[in-house]
FIPATI-935215 format. One record per residue (C-alpha): residue number from 0; z, y, x. Coordinates in steps of 0.1 Angstrom, whole numbers, plus 5000, padded with zeros to 4 digits. Each point is the difference from the previous one (the first is absolute). Example, Ala and Ser with C-alpha at 12.3 -4.5 7.8 and 13.67 -1.06 7.14 Angstrom:
! residues 2
+-----+------+------+------+
: num :    w :    v :    u :
+-----+------+------+------+
:   0 : 5078 : 4955 : 5123 :
:   1 : 4993 : 5034 : 5014 :
+-----+------+------+------+
This chain:
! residues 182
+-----+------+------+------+
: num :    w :    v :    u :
+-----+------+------+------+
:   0 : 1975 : 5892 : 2668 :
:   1 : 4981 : 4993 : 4968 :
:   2 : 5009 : 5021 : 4975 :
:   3 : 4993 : 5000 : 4967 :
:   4 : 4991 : 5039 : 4980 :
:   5 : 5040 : 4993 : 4983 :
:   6 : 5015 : 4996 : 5036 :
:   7 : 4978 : 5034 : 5012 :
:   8 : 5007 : 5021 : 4970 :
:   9 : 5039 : 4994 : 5004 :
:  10 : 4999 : 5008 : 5036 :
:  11 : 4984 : 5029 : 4993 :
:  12 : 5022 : 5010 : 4972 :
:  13 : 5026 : 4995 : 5027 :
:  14 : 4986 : 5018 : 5026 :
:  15 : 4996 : 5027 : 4973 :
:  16 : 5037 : 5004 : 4992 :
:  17 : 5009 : 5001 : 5042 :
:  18 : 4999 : 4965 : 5010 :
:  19 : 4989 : 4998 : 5035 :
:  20 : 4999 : 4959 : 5003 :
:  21 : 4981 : 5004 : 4971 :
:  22 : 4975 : 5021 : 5012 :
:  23 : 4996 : 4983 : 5035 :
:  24 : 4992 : 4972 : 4985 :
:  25 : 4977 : 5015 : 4974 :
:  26 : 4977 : 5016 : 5027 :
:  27 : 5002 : 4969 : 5022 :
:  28 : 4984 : 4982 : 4975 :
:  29 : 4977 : 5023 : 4991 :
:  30 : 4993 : 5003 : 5036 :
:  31 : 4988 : 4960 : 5000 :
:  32 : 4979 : 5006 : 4966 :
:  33 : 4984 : 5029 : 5010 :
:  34 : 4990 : 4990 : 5033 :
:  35 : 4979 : 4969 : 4979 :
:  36 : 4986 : 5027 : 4977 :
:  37 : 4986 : 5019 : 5023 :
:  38 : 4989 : 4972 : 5026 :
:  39 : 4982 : 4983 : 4971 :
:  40 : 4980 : 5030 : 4992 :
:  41 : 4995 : 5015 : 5042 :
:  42 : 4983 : 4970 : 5015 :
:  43 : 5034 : 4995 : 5023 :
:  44 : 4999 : 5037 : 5018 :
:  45 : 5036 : 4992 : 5008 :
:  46 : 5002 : 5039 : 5008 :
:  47 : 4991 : 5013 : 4970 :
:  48 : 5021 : 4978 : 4984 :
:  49 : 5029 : 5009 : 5014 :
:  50 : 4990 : 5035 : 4993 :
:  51 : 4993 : 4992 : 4964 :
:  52 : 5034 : 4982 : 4997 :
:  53 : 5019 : 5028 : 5012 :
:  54 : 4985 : 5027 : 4983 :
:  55 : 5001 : 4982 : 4969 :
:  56 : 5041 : 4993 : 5009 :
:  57 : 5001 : 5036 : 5002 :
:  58 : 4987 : 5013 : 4968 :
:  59 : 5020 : 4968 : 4985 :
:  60 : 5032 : 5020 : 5012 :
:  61 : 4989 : 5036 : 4994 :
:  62 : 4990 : 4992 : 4964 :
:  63 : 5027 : 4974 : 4993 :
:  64 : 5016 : 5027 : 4978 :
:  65 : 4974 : 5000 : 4980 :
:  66 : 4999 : 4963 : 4992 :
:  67 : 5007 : 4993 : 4962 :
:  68 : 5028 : 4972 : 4998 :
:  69 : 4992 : 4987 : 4968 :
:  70 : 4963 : 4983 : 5017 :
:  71 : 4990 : 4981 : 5023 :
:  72 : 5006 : 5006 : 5035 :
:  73 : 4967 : 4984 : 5014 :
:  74 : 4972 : 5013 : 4977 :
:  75 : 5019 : 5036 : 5013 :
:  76 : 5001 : 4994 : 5036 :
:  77 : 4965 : 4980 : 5002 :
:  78 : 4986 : 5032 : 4982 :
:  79 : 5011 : 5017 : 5030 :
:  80 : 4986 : 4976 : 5026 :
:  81 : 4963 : 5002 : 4980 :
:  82 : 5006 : 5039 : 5004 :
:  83 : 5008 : 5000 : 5038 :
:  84 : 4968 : 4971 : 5000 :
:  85 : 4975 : 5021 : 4984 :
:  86 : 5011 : 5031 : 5019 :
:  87 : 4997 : 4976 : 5031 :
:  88 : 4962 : 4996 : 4994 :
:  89 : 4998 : 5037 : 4992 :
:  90 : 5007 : 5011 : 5034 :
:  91 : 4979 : 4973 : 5022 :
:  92 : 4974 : 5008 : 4979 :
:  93 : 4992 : 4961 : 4992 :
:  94 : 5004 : 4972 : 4978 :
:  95 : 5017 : 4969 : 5001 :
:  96 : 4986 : 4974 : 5015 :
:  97 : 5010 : 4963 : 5005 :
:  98 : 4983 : 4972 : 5018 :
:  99 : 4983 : 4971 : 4976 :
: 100 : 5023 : 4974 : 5012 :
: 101 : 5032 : 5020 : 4990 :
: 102 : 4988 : 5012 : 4965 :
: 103 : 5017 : 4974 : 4979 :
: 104 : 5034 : 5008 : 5018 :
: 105 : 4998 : 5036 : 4981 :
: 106 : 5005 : 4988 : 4969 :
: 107 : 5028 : 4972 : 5001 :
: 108 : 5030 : 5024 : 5001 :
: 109 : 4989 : 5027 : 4979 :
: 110 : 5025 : 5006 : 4976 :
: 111 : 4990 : 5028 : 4983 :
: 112 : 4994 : 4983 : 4970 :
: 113 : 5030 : 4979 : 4995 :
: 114 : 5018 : 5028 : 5002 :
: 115 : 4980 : 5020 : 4974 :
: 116 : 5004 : 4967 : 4977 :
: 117 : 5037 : 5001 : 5003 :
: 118 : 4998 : 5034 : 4991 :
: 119 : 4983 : 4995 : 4975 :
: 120 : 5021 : 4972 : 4984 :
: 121 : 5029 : 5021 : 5007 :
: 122 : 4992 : 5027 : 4977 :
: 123 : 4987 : 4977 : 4973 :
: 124 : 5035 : 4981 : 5002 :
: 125 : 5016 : 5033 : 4995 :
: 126 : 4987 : 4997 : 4969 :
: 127 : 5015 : 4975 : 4985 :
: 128 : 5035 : 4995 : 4989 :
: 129 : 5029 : 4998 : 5034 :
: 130 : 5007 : 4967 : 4984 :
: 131 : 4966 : 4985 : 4996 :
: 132 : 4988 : 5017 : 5037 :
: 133 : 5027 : 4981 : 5016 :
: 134 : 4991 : 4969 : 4982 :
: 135 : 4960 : 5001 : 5010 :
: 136 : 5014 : 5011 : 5038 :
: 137 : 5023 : 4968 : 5002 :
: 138 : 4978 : 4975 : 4982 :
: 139 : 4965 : 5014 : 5015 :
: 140 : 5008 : 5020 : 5032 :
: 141 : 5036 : 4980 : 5012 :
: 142 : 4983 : 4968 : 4982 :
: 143 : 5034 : 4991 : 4988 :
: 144 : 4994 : 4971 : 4974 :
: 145 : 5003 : 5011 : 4960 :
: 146 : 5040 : 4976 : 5002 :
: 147 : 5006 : 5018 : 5030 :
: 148 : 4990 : 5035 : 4985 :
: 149 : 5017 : 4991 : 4965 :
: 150 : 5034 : 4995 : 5015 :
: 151 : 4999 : 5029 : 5020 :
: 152 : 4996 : 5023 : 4974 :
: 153 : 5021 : 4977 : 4972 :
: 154 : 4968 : 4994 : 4981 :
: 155 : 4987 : 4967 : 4987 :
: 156 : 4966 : 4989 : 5012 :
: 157 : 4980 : 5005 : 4973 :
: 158 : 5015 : 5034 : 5003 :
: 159 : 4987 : 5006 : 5033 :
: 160 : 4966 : 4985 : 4995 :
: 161 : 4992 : 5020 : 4972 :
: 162 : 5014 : 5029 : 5017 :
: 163 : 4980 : 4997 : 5028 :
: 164 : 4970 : 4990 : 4979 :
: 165 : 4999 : 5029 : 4981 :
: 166 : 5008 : 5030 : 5029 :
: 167 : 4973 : 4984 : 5020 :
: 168 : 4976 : 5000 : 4969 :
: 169 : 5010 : 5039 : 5000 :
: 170 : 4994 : 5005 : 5038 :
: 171 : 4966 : 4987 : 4995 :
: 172 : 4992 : 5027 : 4971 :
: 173 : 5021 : 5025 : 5022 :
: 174 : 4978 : 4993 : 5031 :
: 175 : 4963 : 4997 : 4977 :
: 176 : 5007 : 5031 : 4987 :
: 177 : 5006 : 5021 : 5033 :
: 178 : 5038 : 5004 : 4991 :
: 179 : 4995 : 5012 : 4966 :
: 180 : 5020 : 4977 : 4978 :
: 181 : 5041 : 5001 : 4994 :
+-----+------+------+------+
């Protein structure tokens, strides 16, 4: 199952309020994830792994109460993985090590900084006006066309395009500024 941070965040929201499908399926696909994680970064030691994987289910579900519903569900629960990674090394007492002719598969499914840019571009959307955040999201992020956008929120197009225009000429300031600007 490929699922995107939205999907993982409402499952755990789910899982969260008692929803045991929910939850299942949360840590089954976490399961699958994980398990690429960690064989990425332990030359395929299937063993430790699996111990990795588990451990870091574990802490997952011990901690889950402590897991902040209004962000994102995959910066918190890689955070975690890193943690049981590091502590990992810690203990055998070595670092990581990957053969040459695996190296470039390390760093195709790294998403760490994906996530951080949605983050990111989530808080600098929050601020801007509701109407002008769900503009940019449906011209820019659901790549609705400006018609499209314009007669689903009963504006004209010129409307939308300045609209747009000028809350992305704020994100920019917003973002250059390191959050500063209103």
């Amino acid at each position: 199952m490929q699922a995107s941070e939205s999907d993982l965040r409402a499952l755990m929201i789910a899982s969260l309020d008692g929803d045991a499908v929910a939850y299942r399926a949360l840590l089954d696909t976490m399961q699958t994830r994980l398990r690429i994680f960690f064989g990425k970064r332990l030359s395929r030691d299937t063993a430790e792994v699996d111990d990795l994987v588990q451990e870091t289910l574990i802490a997952i579900h011990t901690r889950r109460g402590t897991f902040d519903r209004s962000q994102m569900f995959t910066a918190w629960s890689y955070a975690i993985a890193r943690h049981k990674l590091v502590d990992h090394f810690r203990r055998s007492g070595r670092k990581p090590t990957v053969p040459l002719d695996d190296a470039p598969s390390l760093f195709v499914e790294d998403e760490s900084a994906g996530v951080e840019a949605r983050y990111d571009i989530e808080k600098a959307l929050e601020s801007l006006p509701p109407a002008t955040q769900a503009l940019i999201r449906d011209i820019k992020l659901r790549e609705l066309s400006n018609a499209e956008a314009a007669q689903a929120r009963g504006m004209s197009e010129t409307a939308v395009k300045v609209a747009v225009h000028r809350g992305l000429k704020k994100l920019g300031s917003y973002l250059r500024s390191g959050g500063d600007v209103k």
